[in-house]
mmJSON file of the N, C-alpha and C atoms, coordinates in Angstrom:
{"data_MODEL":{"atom_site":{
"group_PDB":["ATOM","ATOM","ATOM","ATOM","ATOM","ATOM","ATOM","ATOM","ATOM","ATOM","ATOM","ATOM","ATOM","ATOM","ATOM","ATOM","ATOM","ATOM","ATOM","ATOM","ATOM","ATOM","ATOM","ATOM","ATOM","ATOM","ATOM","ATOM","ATOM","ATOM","ATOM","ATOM","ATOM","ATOM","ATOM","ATOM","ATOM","ATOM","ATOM","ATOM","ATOM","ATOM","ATOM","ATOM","ATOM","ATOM","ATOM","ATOM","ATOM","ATOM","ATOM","ATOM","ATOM","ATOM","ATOM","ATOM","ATOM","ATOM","ATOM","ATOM","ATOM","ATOM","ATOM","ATOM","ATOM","ATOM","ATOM","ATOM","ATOM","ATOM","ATOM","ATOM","ATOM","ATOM","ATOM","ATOM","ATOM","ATOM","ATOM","ATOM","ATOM","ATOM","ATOM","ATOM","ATOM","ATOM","ATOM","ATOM","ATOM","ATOM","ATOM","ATOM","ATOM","ATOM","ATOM","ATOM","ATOM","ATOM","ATOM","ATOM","ATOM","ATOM","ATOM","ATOM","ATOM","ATOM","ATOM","ATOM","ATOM","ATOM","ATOM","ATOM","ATOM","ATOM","ATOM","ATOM","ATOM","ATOM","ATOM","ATOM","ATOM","ATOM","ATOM","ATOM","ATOM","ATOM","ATOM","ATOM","ATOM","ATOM","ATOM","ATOM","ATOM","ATOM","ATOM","ATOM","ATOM","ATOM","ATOM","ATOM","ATOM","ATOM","ATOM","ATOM","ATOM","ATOM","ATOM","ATOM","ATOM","ATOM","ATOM","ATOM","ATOM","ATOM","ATOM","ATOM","ATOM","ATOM","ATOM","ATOM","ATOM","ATOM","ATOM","ATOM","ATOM","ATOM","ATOM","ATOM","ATOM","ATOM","ATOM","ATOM","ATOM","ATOM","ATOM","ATOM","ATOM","ATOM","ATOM","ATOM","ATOM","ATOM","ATOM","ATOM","ATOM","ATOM","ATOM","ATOM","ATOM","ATOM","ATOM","ATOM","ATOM","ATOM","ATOM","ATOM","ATOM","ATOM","ATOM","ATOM","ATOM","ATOM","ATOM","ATOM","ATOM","ATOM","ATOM"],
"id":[1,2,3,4,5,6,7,8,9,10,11,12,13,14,15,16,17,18,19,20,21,22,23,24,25,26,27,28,29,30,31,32,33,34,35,36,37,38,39,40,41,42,43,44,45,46,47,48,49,50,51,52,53,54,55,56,57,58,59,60,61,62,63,64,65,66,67,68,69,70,71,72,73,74,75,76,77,78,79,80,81,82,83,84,85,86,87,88,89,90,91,92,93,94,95,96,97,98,99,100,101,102,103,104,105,106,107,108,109,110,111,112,113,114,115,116,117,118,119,120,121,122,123,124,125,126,127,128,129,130,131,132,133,134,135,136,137,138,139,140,141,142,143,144,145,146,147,148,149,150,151,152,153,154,155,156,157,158,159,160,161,162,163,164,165,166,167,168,169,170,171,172,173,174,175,176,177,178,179,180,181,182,183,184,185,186,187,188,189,190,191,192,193,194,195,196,197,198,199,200,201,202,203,204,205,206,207],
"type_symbol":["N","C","C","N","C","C","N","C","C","N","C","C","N","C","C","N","C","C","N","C","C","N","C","C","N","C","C","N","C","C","N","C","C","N","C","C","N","C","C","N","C","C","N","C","C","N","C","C","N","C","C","N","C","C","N","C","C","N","C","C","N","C","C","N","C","C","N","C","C","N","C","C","N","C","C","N","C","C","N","C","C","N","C","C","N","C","C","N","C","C","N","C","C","N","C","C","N","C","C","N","C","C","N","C","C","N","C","C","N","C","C","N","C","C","N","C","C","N","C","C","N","C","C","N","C","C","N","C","C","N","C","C","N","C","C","N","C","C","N","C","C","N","C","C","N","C","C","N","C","C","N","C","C","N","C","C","N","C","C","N","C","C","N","C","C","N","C","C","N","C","C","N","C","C","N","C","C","N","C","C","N","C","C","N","C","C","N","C","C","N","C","C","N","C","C","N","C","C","N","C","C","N","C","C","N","C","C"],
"label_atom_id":["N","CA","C","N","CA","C","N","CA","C","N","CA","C","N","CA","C","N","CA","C","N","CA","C","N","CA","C","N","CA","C","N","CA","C","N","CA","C","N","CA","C","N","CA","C","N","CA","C","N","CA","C","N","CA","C","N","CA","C","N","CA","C","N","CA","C","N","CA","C","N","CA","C","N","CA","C","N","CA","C","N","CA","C","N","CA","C","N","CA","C","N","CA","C","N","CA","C","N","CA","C","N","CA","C","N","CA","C","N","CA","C","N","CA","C","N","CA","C","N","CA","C","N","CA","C","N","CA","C","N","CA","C","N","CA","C","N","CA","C","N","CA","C","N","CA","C","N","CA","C","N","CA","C","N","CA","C","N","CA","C","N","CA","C","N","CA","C","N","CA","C","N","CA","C","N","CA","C","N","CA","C","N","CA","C","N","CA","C","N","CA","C","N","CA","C","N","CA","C","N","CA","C","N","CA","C","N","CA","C","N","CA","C","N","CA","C","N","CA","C","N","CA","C","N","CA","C","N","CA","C","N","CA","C","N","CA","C","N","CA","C"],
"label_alt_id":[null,null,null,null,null,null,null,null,null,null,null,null,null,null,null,null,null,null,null,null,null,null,null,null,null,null,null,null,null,null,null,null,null,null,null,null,null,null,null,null,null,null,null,null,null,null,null,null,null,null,null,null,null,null,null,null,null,null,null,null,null,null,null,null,null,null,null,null,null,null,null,null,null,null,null,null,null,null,null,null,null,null,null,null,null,null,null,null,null,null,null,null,null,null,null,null,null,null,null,null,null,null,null,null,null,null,null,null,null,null,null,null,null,null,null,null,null,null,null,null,null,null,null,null,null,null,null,null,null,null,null,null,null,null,null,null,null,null,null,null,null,null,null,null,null,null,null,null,null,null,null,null,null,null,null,null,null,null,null,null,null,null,null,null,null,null,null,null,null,null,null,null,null,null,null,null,null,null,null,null,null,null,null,null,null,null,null,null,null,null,null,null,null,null,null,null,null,null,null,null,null,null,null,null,null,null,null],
"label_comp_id":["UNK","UNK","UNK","UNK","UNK","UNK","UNK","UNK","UNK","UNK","UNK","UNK","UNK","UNK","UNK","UNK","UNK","UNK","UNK","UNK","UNK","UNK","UNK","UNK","UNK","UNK","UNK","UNK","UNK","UNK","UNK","UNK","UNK","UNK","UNK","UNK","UNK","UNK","UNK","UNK","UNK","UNK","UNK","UNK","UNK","UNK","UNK","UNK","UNK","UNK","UNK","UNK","UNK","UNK","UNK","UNK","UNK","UNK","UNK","UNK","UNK","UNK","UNK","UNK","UNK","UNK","UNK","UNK","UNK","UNK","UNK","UNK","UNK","UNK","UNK","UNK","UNK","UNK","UNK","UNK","UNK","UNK","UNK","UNK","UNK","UNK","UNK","UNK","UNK","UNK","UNK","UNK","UNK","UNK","UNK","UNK","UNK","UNK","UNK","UNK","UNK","UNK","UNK","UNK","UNK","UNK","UNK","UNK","UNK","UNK","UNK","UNK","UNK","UNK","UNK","UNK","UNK","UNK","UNK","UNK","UNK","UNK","UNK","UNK","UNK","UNK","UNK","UNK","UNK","UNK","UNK","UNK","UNK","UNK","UNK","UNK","UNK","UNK","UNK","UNK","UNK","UNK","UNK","UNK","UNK","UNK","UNK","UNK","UNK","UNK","UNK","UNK","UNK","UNK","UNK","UNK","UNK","UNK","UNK","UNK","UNK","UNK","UNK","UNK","UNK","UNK","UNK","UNK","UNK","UNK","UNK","UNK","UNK","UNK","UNK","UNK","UNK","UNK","UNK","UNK","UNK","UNK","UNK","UNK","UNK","UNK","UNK","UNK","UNK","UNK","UNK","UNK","UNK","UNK","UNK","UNK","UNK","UNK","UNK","UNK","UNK","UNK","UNK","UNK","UNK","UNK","UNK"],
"label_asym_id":["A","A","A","A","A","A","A","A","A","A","A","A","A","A","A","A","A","A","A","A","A","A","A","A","A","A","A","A","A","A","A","A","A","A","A","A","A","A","A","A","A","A","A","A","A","A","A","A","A","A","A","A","A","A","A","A","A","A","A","A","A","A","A","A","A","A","A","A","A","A","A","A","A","A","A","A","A","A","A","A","A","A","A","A","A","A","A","A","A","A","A","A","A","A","A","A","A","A","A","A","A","A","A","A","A","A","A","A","A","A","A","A","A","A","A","A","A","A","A","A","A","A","A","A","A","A","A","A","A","A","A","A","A","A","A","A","A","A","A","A","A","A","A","A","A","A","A","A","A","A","A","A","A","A","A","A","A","A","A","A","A","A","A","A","A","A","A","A","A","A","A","A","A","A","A","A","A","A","A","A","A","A","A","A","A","A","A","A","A","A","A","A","A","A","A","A","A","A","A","A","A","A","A","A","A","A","A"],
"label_entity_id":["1","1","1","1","1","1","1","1","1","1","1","1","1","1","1","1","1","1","1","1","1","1","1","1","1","1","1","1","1","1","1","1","1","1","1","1","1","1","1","1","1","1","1","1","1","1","1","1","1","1","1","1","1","1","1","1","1","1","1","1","1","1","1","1","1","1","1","1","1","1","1","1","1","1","1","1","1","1","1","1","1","1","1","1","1","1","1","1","1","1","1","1","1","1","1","1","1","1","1","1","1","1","1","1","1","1","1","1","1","1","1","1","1","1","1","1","1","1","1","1","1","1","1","1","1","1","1","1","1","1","1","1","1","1","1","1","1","1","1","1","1","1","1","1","1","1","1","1","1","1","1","1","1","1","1","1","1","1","1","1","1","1","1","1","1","1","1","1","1","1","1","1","1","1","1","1","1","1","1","1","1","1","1","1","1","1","1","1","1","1","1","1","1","1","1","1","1","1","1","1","1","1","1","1","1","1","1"],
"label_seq_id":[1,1,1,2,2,2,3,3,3,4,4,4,5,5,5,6,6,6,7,7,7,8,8,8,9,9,9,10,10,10,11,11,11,12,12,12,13,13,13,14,14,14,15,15,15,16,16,16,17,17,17,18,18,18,19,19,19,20,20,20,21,21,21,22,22,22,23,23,23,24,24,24,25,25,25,26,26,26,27,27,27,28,28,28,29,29,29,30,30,30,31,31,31,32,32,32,33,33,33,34,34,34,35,35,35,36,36,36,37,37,37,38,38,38,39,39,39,40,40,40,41,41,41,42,42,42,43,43,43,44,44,44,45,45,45,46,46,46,47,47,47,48,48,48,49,49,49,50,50,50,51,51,51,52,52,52,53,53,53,54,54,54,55,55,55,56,56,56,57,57,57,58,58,58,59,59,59,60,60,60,61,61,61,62,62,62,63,63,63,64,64,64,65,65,65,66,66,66,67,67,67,68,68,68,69,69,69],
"pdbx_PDB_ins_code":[null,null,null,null,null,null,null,null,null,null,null,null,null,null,null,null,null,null,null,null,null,null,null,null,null,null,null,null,null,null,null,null,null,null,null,null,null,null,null,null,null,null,null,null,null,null,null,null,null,null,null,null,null,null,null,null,null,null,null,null,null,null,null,null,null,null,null,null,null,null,null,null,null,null,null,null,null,null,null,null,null,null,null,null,null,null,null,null,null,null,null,null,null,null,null,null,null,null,null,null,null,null,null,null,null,null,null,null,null,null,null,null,null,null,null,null,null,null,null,null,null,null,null,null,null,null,null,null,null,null,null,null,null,null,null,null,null,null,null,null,null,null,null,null,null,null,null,null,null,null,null,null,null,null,null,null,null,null,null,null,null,null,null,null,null,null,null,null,null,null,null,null,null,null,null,null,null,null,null,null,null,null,null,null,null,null,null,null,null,null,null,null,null,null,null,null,null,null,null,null,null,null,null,null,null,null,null],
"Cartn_x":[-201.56,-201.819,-203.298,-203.242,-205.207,-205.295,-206.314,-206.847,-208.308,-208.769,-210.291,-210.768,-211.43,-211.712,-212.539,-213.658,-214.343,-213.827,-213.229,-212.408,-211.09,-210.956,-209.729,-208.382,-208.477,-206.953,-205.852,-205.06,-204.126,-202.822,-202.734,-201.764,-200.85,-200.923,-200.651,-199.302,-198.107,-196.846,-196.256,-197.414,-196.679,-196.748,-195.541,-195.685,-196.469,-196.786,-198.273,-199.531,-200.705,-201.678,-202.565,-203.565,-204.234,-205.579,-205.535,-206.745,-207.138,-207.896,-207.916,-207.569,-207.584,-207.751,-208.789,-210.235,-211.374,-211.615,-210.79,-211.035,-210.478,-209.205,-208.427,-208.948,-209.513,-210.046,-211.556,-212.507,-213.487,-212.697,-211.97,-211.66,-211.492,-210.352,-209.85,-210.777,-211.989,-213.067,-212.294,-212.09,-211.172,-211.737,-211.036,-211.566,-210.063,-210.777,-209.966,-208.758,-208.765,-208.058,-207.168,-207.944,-206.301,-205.644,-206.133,-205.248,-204.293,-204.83,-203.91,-202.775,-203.128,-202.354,-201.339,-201.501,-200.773,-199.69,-200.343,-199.78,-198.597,-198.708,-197.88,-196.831,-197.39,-195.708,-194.885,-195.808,-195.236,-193.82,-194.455,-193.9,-192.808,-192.615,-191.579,-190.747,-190.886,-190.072,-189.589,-190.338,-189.389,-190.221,-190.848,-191.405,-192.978,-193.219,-194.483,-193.953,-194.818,-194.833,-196.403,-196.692,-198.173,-198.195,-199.11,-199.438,-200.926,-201.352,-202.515,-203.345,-202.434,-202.865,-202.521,-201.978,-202.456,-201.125,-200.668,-199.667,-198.528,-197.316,-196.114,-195.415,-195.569,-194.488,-192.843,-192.059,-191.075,-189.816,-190.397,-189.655,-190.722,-191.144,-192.049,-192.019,-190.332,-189.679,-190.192,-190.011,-190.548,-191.393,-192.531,-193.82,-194.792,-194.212,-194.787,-194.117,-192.771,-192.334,-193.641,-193.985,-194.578,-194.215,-195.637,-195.188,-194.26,-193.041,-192.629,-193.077,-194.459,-194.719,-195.736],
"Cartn_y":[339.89,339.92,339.591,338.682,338.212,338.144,339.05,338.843,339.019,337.798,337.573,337.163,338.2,337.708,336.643,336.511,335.371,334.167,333.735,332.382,332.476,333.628,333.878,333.543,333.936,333.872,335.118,334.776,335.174,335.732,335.48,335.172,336.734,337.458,338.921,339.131,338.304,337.905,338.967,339.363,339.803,339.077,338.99,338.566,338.657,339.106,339.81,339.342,338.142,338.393,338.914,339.4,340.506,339.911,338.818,338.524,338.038,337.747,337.855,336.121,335.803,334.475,333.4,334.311,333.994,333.467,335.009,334.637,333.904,333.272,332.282,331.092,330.623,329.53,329.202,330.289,329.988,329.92,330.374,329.849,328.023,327.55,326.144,325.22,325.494,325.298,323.933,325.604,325.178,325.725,325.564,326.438,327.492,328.88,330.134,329.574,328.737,328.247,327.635,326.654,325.623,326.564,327.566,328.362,329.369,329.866,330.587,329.719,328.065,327.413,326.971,326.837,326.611,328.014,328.949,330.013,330.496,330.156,330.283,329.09,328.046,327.114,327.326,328.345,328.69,330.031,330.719,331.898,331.461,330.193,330.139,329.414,328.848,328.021,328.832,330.496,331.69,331.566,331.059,330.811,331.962,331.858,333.931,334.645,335.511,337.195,336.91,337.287,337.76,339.273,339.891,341.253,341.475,342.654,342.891,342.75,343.347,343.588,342.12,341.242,339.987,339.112,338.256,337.389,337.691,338.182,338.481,336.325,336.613,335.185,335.275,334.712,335.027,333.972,333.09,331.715,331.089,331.032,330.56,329.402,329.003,327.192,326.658,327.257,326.173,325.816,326.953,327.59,326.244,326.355,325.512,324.145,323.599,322.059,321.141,320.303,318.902,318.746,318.763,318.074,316.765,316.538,314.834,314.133,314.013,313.539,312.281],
"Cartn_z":[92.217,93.646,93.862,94.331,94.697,96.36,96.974,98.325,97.534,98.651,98.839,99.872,100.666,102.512,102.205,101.52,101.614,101.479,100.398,99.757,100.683,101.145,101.473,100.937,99.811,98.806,98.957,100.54,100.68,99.753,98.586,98.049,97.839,98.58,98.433,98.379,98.472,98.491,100.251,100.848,102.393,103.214,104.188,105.344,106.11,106.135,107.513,107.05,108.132,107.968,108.647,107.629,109.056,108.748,109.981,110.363,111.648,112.307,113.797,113.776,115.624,115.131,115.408,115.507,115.238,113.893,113.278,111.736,111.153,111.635,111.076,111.809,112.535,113.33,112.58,111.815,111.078,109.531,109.41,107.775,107.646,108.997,109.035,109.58,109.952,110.798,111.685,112.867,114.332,114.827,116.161,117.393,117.539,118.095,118.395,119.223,120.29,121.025,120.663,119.733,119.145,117.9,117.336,116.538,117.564,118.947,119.242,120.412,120.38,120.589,119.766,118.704,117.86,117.087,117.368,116.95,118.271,119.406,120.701,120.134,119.672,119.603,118.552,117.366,116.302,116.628,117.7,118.128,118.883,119.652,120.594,119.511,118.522,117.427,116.439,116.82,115.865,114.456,114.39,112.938,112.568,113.69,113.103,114.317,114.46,115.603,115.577,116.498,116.759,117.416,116.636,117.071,116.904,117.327,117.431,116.047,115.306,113.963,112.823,113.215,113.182,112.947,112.351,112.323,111.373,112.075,110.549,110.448,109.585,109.052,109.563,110.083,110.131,109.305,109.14,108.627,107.725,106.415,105.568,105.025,105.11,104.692,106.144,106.829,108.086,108.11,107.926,108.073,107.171,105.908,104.676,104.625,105.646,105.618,106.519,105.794,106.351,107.702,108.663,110.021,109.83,110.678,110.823,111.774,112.312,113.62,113.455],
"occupancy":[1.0,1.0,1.0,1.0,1.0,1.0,1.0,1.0,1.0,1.0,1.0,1.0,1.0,1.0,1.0,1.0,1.0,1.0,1.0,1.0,1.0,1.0,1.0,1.0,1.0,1.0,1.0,1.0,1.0,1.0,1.0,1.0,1.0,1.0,1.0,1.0,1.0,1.0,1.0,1.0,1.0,1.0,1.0,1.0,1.0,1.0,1.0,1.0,1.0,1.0,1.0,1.0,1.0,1.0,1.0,1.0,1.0,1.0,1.0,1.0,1.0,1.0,1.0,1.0,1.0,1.0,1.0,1.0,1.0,1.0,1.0,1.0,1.0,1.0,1.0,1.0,1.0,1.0,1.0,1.0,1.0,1.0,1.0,1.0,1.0,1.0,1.0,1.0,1.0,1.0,1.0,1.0,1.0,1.0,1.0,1.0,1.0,1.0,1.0,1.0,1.0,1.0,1.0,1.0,1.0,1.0,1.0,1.0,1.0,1.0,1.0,1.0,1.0,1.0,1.0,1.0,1.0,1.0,1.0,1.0,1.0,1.0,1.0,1.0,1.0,1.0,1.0,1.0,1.0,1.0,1.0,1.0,1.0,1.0,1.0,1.0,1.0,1.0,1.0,1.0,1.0,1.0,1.0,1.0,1.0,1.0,1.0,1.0,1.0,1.0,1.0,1.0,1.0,1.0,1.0,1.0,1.0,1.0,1.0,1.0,1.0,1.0,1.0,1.0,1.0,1.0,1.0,1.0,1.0,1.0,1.0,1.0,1.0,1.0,1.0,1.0,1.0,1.0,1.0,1.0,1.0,1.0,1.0,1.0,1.0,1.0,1.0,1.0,1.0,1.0,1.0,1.0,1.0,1.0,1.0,1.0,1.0,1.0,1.0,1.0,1.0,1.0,1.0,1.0,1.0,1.0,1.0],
"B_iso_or_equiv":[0.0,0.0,0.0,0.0,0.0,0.0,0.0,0.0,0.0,0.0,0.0,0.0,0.0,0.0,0.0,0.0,0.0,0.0,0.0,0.0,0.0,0.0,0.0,0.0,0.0,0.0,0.0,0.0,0.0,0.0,0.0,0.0,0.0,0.0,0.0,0.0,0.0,0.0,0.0,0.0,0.0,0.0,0.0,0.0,0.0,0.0,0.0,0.0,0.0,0.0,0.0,0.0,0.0,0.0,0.0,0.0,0.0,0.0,0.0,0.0,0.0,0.0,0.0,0.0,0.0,0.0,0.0,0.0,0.0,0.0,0.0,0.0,0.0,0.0,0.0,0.0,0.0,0.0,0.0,0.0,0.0,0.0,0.0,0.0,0.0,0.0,0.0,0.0,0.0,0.0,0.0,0.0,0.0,0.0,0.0,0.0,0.0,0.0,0.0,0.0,0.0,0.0,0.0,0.0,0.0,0.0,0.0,0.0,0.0,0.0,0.0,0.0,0.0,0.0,0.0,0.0,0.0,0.0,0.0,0.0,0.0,0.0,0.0,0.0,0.0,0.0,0.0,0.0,0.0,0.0,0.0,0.0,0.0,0.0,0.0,0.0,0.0,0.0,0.0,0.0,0.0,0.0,0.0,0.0,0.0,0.0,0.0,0.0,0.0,0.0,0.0,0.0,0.0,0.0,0.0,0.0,0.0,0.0,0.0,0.0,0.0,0.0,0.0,0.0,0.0,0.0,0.0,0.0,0.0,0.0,0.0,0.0,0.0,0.0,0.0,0.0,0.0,0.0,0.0,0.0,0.0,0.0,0.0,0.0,0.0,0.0,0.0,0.0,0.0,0.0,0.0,0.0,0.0,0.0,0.0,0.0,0.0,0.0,0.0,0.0,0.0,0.0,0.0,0.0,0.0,0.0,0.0],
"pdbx_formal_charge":[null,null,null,null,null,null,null,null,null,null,null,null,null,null,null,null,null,null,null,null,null,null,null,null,null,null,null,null,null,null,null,null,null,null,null,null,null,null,null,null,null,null,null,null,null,null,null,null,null,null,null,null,null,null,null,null,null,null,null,null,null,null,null,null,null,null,null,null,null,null,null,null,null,null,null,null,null,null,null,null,null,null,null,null,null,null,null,null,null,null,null,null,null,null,null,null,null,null,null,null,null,null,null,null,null,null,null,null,null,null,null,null,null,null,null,null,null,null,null,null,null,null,null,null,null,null,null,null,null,null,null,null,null,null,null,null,null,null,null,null,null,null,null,null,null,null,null,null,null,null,null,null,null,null,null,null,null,null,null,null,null,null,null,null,null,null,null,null,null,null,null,null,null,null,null,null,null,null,null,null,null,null,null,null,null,null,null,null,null,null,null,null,null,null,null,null,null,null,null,null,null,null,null,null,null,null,null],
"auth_seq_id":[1,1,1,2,2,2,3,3,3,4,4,4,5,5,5,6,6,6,7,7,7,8,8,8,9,9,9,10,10,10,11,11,11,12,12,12,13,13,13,14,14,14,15,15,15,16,16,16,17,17,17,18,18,18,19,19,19,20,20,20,21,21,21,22,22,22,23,23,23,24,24,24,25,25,25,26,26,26,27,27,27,28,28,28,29,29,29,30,30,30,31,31,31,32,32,32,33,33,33,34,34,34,35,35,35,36,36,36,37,37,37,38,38,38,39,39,39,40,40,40,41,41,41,42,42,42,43,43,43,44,44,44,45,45,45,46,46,46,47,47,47,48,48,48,49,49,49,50,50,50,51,51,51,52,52,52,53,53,53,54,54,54,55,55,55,56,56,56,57,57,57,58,58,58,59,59,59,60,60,60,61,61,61,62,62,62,63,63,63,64,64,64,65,65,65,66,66,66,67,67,67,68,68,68,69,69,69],
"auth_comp_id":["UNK","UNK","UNK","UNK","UNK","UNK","UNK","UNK","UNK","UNK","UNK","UNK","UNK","UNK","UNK","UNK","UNK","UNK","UNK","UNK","UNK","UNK","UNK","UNK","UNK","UNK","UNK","UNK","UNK","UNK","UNK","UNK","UNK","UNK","UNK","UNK","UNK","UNK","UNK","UNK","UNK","UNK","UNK","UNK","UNK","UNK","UNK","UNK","UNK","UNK","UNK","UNK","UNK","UNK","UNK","UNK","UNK","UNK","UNK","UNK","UNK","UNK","UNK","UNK","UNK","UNK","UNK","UNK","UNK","UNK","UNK","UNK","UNK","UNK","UNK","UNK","UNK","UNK","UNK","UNK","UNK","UNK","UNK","UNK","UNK","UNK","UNK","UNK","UNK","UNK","UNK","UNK","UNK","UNK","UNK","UNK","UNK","UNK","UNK","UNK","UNK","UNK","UNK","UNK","UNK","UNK","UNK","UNK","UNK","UNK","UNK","UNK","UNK","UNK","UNK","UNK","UNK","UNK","UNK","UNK","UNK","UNK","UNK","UNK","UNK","UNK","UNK","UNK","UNK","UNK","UNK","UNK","UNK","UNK","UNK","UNK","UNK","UNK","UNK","UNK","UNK","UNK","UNK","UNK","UNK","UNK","UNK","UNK","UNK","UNK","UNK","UNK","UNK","UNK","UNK","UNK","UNK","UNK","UNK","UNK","UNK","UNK","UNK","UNK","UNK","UNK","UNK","UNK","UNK","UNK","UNK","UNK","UNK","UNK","UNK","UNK","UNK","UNK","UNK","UNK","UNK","UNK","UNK","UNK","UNK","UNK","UNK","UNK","UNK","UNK","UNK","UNK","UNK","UNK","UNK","UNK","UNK","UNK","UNK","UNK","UNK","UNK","UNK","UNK","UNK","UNK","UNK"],
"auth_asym_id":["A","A","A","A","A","A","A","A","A","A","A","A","A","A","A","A","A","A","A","A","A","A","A","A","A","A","A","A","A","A","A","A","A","A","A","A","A","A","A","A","A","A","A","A","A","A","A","A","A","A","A","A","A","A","A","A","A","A","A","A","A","A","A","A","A","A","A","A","A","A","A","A","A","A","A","A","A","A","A","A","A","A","A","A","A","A","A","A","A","A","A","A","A","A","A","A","A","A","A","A","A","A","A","A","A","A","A","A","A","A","A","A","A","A","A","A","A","A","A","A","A","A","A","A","A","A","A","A","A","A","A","A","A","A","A","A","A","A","A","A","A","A","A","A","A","A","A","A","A","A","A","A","A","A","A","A","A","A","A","A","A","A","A","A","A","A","A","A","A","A","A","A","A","A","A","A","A","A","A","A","A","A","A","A","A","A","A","A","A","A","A","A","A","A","A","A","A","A","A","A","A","A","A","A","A","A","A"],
"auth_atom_id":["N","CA","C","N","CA","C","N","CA","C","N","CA","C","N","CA","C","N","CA","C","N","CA","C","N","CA","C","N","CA","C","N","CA","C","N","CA","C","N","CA","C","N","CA","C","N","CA","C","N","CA","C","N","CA","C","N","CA","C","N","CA","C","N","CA","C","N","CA","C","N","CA","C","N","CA","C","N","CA","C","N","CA","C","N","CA","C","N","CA","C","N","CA","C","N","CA","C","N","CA","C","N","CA","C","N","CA","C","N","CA","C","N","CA","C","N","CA","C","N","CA","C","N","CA","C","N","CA","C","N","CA","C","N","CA","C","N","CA","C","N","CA","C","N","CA","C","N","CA","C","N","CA","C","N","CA","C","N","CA","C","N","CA","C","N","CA","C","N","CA","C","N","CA","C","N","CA","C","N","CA","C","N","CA","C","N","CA","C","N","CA","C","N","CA","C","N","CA","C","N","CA","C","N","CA","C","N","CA","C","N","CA","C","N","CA","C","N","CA","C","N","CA","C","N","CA","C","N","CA","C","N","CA","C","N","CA","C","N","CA","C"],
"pdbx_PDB_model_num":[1,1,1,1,1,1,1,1,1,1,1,1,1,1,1,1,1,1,1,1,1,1,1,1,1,1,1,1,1,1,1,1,1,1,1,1,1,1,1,1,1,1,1,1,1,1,1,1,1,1,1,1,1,1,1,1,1,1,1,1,1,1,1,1,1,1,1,1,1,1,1,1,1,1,1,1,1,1,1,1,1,1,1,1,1,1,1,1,1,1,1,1,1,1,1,1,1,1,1,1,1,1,1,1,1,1,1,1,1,1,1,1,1,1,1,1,1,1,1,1,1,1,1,1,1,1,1,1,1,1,1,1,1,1,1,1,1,1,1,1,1,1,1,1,1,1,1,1,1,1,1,1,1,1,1,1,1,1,1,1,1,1,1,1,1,1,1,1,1,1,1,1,1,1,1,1,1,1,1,1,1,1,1,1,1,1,1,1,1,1,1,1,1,1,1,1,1,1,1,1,1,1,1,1,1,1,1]
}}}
């Protein structure tokens, strides 16, 4: 099991990440906006949850398939 906030090596095998989405918008170096835009089309497509305490995965084959666009 490896977490590392800095490198940020998620690899903790849970669904849930708990990070804001400031903090996920400075890891991808984005803006807060287009992550919690993108995280709203993720949510209506059933594929995460957003909660306070930060993003559950709900669909991870989706999550991890190649945009087709």
């Amino acid at each position: 099991m490896a977490v590392q906030k800095r490198g940020l090596m998620l690899r903790t095998g849970s669904k849930i990440i708990s990070l804001t989405q400031e903090q996920i918008a400075k890891y991808i170096s984005s803006a807060r906006e287009v992550v919690s835009g993108t995280l709203k089309y993720f949510v209506g497509e059933c594929i995460v949850e957003v909660a306070r305490n930060g993003v559950c995965i709900t669909d991870k084959k989706r999550l991890q398939a190649p945009a087709l666009s």
